[in-house]
N, C-alpha and C positions, 0 to 999 in steps of 0.2 A: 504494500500500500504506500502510495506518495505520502507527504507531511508538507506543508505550504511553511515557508519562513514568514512569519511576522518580523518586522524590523532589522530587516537583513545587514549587517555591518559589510556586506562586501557588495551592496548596491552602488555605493561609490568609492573612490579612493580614499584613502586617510589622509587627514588635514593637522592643521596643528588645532584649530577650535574644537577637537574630539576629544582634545585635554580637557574640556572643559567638565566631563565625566567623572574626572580625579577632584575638580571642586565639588560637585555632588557629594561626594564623600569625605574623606577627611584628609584630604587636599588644599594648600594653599597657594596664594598666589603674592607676588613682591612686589610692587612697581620701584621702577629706580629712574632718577634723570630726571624727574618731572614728566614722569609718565613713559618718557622714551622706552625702555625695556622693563622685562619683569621677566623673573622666575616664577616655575610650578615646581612644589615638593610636596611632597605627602609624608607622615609618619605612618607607618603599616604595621601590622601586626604578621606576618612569617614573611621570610625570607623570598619564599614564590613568586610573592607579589612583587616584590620588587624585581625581580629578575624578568618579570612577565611585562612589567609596566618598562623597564629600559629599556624592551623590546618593542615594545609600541608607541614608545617615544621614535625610535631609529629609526621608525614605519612613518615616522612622517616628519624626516628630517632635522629633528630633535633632539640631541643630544643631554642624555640622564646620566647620571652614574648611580651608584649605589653608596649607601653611607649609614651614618648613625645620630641619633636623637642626643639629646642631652642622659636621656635617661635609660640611653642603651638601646631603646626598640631600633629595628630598620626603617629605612628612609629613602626616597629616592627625589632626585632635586635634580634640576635643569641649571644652566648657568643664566646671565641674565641676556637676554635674547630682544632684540626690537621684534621679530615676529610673534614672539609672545606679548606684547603690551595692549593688543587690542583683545586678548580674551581676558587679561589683568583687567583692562578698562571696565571691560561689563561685568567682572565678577566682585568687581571693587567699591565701596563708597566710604569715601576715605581709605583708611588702612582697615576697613570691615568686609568683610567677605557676607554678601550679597546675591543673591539668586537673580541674572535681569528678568524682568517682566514677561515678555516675549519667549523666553526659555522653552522648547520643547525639546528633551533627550531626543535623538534617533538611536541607530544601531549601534554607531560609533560609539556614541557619547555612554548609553549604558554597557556595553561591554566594558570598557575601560570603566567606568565605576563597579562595574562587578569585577574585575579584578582588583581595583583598590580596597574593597570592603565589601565584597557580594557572597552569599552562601546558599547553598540549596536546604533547602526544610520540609519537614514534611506538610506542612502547609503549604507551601509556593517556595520563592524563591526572596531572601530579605536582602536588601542593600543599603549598609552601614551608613549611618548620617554621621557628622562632624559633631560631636560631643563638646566641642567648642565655639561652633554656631548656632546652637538652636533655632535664633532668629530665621534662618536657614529652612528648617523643617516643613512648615506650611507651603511654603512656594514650591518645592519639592513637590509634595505632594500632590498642589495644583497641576505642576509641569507634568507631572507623570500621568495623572486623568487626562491632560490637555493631548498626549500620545497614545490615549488610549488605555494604559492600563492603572485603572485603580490603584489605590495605596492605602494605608492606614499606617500610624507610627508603631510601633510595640516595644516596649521598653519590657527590663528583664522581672519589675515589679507585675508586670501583666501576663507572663508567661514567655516572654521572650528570652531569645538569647543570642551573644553575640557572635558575631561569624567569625572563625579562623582559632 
């Protein structure tokens, strides 16, 4: 029997605004110069992901390396980049990390946030929000109805738990 792709990530080629996937999750973003360039890092919880995520940086000419948090977890960070400043711009208000408005994940964009913070559950499939943005959370939520697929938050006081 066939299976139909919903939100096919190889409908088009990889961009750098597909990082914008790793701000969905627990991803941040740097402006530097007055705006002119900006780095994307994320802190991650296993090693995978960072290995997965430098690989998908490479896939759209973006160079990551791998590294370490203050507090030891993995980490993967961009240098600061002028073709990263206009995903900085949108994901930024001030130095706050920001959901824009218009925001709809496609294939790109969630894949790469399931690998920054995605896990499969017997319920569906959860992907990790930024424990450091909450403000974050709602538009999310909206973004992902606005593609189609419903959401709701679950925290570990409700039965949830976290991936990785």
């Amino acid at each position: 029997m066939g299976q139909m792709s919903f939100f096919a990530a190889e409908a088009r080629t990889p961009r750098v605004v597909d990082l914008a996937g790793l701000l969905c999750g627990p991803g941040q973003a740097v402006a530097f110069g007055r705006g002119a360039a900006a780095r994307v890092s994320a802190v991650l919880d296993a090693e995978w992901r960072v290995r997965s995520l430098v690989l998908a940086c490479a896939e759209r000419g973006v160079e990551a390396v791998p590294g370490r948090s203050d507090e030891g977890r993995p980490l993967v960070r961009t240098a600061f980049r002028a073709d990263l400043a206009p995903l900085a711009a949108r994901w930024l208000r001030g130095a706050v990390k920001a959901v824009p408005a218009d925001f709809v994940p496609d294939g790109w964009a969630l894949r790469l946030w399931a690998l920054a913070a995605g896990c499969a559950d017997p319920a569906g499939y959860r992907l990790g929000l930024d424990p450091h943005a909450p403000q974050t959370h709602p538009a999310l939520l909206a973004a992902l109805d606005r593609c189609g697929l419903p959401a709701k938050v679950v925290g570990e006081r409700a039965g949830g738990r976290r991936c990785g």
